[in-house]
C-alpha positions as CSV (number, residue, x, y, z in Angstrom):
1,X,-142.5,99.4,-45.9
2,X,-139.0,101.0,-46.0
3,X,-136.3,98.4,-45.6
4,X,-132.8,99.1,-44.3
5,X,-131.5,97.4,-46.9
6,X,-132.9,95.2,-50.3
7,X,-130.8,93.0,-51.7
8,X,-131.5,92.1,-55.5
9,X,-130.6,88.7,-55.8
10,X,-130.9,85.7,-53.9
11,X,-127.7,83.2,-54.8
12,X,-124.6,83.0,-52.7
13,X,-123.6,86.6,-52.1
14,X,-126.8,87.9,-51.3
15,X,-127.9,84.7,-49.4
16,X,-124.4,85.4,-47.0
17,X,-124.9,89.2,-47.1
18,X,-128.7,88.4,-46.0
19,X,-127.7,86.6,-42.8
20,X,-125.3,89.0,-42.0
21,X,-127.3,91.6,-42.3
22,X,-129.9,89.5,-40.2
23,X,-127.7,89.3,-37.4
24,X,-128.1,92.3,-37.0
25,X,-131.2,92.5,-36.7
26,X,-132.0,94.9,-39.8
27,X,-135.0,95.0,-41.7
28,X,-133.9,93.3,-44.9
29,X,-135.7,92.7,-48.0
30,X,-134.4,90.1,-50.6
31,X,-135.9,89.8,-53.9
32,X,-134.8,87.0,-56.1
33,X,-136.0,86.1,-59.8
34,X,-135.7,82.8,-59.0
35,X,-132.7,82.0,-61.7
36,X,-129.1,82.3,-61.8
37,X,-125.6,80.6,-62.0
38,X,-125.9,78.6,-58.8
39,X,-129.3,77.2,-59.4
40,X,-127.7,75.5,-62.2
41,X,-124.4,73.4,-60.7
42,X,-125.7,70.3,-59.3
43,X,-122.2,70.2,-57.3
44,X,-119.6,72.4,-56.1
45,X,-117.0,70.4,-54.9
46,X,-114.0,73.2,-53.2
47,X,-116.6,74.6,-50.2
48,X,-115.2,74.1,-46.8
49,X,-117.1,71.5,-45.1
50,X,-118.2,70.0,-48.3
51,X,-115.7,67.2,-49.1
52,X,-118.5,65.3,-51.6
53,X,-120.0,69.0,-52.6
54,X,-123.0,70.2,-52.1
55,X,-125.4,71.3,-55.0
56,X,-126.5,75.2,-55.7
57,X,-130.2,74.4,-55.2
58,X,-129.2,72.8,-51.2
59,X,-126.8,75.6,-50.9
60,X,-129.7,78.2,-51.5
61,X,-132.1,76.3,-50.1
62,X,-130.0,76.1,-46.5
63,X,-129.0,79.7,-46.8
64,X,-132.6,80.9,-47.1
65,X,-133.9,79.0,-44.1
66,X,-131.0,80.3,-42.1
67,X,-131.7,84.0,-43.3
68,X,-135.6,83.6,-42.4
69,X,-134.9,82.5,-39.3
70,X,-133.1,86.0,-38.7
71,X,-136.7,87.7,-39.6
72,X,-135.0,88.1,-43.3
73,X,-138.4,88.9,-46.0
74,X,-138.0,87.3,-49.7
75,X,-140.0,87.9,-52.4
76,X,-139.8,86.1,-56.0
77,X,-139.5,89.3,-58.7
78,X,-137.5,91.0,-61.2
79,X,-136.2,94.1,-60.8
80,X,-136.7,96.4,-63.8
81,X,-136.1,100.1,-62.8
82,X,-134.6,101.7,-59.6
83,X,-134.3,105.3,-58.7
84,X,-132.7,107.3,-55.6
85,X,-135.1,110.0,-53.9
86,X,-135.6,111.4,-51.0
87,X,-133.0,109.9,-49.1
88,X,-133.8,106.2,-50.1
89,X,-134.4,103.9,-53.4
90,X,-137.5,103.1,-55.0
91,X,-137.4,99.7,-56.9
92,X,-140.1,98.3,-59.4
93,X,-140.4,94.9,-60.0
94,X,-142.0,93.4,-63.4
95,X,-144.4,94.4,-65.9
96,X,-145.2,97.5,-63.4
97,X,-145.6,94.8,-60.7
98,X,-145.0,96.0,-56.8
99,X,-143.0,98.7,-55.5
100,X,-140.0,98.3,-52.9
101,X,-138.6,100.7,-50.9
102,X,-135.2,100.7,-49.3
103,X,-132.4,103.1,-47.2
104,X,-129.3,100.9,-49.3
105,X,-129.1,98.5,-51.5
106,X,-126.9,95.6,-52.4
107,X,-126.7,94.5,-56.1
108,X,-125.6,90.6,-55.6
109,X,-127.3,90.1,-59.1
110,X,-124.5,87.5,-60.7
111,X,-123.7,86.4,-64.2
112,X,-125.4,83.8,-66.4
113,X,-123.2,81.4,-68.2
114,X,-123.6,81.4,-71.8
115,X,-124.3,78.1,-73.3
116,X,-126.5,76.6,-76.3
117,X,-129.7,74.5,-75.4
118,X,-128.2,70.9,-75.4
119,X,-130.0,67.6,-74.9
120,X,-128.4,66.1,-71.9
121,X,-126.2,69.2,-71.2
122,X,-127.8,70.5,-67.7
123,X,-127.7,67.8,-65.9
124,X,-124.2,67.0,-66.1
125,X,-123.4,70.7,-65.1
126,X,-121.1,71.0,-61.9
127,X,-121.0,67.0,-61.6
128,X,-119.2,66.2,-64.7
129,X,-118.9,69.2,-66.8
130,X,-117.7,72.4,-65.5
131,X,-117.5,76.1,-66.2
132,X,-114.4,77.3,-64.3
133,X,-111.1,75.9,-64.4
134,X,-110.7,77.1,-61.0
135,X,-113.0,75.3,-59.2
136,X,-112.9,72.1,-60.9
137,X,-110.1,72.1,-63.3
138,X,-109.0,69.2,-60.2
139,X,-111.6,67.0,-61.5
140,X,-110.4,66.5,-64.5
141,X,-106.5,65.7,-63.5
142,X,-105.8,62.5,-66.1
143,X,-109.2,62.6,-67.5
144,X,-110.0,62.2,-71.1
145,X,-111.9,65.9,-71.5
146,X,-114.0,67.3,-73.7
147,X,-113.8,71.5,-74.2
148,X,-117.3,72.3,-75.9
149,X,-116.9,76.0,-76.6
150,X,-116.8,78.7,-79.4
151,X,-113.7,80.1,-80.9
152,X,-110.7,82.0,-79.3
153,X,-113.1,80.9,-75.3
154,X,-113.2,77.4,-75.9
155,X,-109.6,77.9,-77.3
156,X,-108.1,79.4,-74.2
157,X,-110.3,77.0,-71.9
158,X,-108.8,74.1,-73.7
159,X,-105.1,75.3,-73.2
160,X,-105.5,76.3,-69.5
161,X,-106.9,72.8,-68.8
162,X,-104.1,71.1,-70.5
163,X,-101.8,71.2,-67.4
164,X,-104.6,68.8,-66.1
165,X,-104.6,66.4,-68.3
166,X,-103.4,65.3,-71.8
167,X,-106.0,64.0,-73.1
168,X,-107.6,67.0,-74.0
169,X,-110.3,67.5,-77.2
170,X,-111.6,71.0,-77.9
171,X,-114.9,71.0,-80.1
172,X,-115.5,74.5,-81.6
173,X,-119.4,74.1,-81.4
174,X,-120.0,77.4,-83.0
175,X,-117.5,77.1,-85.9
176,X,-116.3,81.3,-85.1
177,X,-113.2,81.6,-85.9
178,X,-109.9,81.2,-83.4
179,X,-106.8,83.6,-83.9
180,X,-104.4,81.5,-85.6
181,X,-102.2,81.8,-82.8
182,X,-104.4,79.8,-80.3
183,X,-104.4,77.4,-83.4
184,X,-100.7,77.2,-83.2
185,X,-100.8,76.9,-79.5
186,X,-103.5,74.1,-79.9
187,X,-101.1,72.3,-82.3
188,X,-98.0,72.3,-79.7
189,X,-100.1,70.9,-76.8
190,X,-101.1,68.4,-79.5
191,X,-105.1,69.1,-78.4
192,X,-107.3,68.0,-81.6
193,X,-109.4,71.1,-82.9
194,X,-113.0,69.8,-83.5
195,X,-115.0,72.1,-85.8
196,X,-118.2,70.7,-86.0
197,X,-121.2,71.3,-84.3
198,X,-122.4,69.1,-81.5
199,X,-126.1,67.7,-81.3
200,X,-126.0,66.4,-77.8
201,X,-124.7,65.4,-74.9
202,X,-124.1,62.0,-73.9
203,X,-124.4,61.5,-70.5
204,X,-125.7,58.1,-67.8
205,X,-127.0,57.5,-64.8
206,X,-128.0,61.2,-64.4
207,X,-125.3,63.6,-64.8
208,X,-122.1,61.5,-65.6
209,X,-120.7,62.7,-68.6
210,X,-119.9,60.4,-71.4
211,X,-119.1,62.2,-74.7
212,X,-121.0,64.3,-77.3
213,X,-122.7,63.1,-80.7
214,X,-121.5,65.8,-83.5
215,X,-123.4,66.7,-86.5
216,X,-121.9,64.2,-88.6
217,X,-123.0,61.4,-87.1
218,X,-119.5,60.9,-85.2
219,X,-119.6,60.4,-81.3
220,X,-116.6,61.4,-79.1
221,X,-115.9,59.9,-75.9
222,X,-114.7,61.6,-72.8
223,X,-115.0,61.1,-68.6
224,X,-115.2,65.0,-68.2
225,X,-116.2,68.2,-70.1
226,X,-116.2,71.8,-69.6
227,X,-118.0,74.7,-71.6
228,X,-116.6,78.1,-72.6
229,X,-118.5,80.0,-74.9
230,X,-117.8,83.5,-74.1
231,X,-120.3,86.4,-73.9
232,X,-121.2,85.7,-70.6
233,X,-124.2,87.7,-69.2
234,X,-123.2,90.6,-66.3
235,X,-126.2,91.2,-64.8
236,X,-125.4,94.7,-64.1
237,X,-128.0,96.8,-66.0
238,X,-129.7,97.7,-62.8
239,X,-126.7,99.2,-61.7
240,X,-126.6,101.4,-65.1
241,X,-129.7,102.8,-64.5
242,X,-128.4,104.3,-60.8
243,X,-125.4,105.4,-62.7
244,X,-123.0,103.0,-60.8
245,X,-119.4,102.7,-62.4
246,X,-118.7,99.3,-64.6
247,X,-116.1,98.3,-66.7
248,X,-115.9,98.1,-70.3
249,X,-117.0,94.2,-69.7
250,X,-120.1,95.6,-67.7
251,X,-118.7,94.2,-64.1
252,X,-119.4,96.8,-61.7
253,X,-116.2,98.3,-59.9
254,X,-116.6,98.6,-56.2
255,X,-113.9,99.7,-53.6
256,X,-111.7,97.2,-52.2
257,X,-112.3,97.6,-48.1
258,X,-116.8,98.1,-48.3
259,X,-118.1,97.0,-51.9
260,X,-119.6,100.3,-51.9
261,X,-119.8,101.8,-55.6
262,X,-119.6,104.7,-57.0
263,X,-123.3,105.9,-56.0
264,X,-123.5,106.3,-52.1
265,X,-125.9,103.7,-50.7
266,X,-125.8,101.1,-53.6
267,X,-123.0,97.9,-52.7
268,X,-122.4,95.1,-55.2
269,X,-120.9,91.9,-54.1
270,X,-120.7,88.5,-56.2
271,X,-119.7,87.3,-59.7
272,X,-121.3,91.2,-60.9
273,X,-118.0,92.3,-59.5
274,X,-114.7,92.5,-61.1
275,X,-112.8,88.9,-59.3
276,X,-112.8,85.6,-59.8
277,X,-115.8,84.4,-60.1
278,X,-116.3,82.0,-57.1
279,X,-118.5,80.6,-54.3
280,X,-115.9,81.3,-51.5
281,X,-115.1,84.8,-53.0
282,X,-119.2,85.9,-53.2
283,X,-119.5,84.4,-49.7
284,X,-116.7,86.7,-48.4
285,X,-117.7,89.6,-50.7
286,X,-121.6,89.0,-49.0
287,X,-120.0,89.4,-45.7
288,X,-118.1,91.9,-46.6
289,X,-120.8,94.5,-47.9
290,X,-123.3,93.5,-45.0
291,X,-120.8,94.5,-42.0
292,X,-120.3,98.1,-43.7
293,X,-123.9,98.8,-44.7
294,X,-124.5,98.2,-40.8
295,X,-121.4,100.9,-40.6
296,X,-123.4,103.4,-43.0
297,X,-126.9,102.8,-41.3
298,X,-125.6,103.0,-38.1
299,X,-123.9,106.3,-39.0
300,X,-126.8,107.4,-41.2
301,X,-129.3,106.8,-38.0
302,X,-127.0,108.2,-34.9
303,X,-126.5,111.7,-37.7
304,X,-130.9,111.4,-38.0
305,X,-131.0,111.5,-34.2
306,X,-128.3,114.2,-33.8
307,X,-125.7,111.6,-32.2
308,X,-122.1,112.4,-33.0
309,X,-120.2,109.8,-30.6
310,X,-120.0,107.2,-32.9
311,X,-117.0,105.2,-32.9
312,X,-114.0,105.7,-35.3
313,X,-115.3,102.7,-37.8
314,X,-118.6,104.1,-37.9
315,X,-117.3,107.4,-39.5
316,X,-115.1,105.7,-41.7
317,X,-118.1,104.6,-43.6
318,X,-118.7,105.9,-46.7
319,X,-121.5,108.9,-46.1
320,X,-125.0,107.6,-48.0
């Protein structure tokens, strides 16, 4: 079958972009691997209409039943070669599993936090330890914290959080060394510099975060943590292989007004994108890609059949 349109990835973007797109009543394909950054916070706590927060798992899980219920198809795959011919993109899935065919695509394929394998690590993620000090640097305000990181990251994490609270420890996990001025600008927030490795994760009553146990035998205390251990994975290789434009830091550029990229037909939206890596911003970003693919296919359809009245906003889109 050739879809309008296949999204590759199933988390927030490409949940938001899929209803969208199922509104209006497109053929839409969305192939998900099954992983990825929002499968693992267990609660995000700055969504409108979440006051308490809601977890990444009941987030997907509602978006997907709201997207099949628009005739949207899902598949669990990987993605692991795409090419353009004739018109439309051919995409394989893995170990030269099925192929998928599709008139655009939409790359919402995310980043993966990196992070070591800790005993009691994952289940405190998004209730009590955090990733971005956007989101949740609030829950920490007055909170004895714990910064469990890797050099200059976990360095920079710990002095952005300090305006939260002052009673901040950063425990350099990794033991990589930290540009001796973040060491100077550890010393003036008077944030204790921790260079031993941890061993786990102390946590109760099923995600509430109580402290680390460090390789020498020490424990440290703390209400809150966050991770930053740099080298996060972009997940944009797909788009290399189509020849889309990325940055040095591998996020894929895309212009401001469409999220179209630099190869006609292909859109990005989500954390692969260069922004702040966000729920509310991947939500938006969906949206936003989904109402001007409808532009192109509209256009691309109405040009098929020899139309030429389209309206002004349906020529503005970018030709595929």
């Amino acid at each position: 079958m050739l879809y309008d349109c296949i999204i590759i990835g199933g988390g927030i973007a490409g949940l938001q972009a899929a209803i969208q797109m199922g509104r209006y009543e497109h053929s839409v394909l969305v192939v998900d691997s099954g992983q990825g950054r929002s499968s693992l916070c267990r609660s995000y706590h700055n969504l409108l209409g979440w006051p308490d927060g809601i977890s990444g798992e009941q987030l997907r899980a509602l978006g997907r039943k709201h997207a099949e219920s628009l005739n949207v198809q899902f598949v669990q795959d990987e993605i692991v070669d795409a090419v353009k011919e004739n018109g439309h993109f051919r995409l394989s899935g893995r170990a030269n599993g099925p192929v998928y065919e599709g008139l655009t695509l939409l790359l919402a394929t995310g980043v993966m936090d990196r992070f070591p394998d800790l005993p009691g690590l994952k289940p405190c993620l998004g209730l009590t330890v955090y990733v971005c000090p956007d989101c949740d640097g609030y829950e920490i305000r007055g909170r004895k914290t714990i910064v469990m990181g890797s050099g200059d990251a976990g360095a920079k994490m710990a002095l952005a959080l300090s305006e939260r609270t002052a009673d901040l420890t950063y425990v350099n996990h990794e033991r990589r060394d930290i540009d001796e001025k973040w060491i100077q600008r550890l010393k003036e927030r008077r944030i204790p510099l921790v260079n031993i490795p941890i061993v786990s994760v102390i946590q109760h009553n099923d995600g509430q975060f109580a402290g680390v146990k460090l390789a020498s035998g020490e424990t440290l205390g703390a209400e809150r943590g966050f991770i930053a251990f740099g080298g996060n994975e972009v997940k944009s290789r797909l788009a290399a292989k189509l020849g889309v434009e990325r940055m040095e830091n591998r996020h894929i550029i895309t212009d401001p007004r469409t999220k179209m990229t630099s190869v006609p037909g292909v859109w990005a939206a989500g954390d692969v994108c260069v922004h702040s890596e966000q729920v509310t911003i991947a939500m938006g970003e969906g949206s936003q890609a989904a109402i001007w693919i409808h532009k192109a296919l509209h256009e691309k359809k109405d040009t098929t059949a020899g139309n030429t009245d389209g309206t002004a906003a349906e020529r503005t889109a970018v030709p595929m």
